[in-house]
N, C-alpha and C positions, 0 to 999 in steps of 0.2 A: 504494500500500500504506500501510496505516496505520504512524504511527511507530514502534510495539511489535513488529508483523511485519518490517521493514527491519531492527531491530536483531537478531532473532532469526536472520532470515537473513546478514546477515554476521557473526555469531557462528559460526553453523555453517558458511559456503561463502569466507567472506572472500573475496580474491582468485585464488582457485583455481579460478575459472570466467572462461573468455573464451570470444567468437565470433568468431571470424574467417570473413568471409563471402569466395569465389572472386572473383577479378577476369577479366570478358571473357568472361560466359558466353552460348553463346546463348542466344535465345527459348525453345528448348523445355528447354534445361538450366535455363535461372534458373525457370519456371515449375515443374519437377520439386522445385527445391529449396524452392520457396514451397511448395508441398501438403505436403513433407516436413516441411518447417518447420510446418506447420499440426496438422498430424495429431499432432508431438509437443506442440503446445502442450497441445490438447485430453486428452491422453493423460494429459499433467502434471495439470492439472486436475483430471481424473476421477479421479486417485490422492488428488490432497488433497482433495477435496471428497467423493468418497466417493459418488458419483453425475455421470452426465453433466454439463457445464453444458449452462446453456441457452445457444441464438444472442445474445440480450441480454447475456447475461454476458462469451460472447467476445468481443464488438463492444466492452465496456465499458461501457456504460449502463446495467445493474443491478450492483449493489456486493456484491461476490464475499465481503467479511469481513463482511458480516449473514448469520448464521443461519436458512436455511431451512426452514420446518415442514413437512413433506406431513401429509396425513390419509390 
């Protein structure tokens, strides 16, 4: 994240966000909790961005703070 966006966001959420992730899960518990985990990322996303991202974006490899034009 750019340095203006990390200030903005610990302005607003400070330390009032953790994760704590389960110890000792099975195979098909921890893979539950990954899709879980995925589906809110995307979710998050698509509220700030105000459109899906794309697979590039979620990977990381296109830069989510440039502004995108459709036509």
């Amino acid at each position: 994240m750019a340095r203006g966006i990390k200030d903005d966001f610990n302005k607003r959420f400070g330390n009032r966000i953790q994760v704590v992730y389960a110890k000792n899960l099975s195979p098909s518990q921890r893979e539950q909790r990954n899709r879980k985990l995925c589906e809110a990322v995307i979710k998050v996303l698509t509220d700030i961005l105000g459109r899906e991202p794309t697979q590039r974006e979620l990977f990381g490899i296109d830069d989510l703070t440039k502004v995108k034009r459709y036509k």
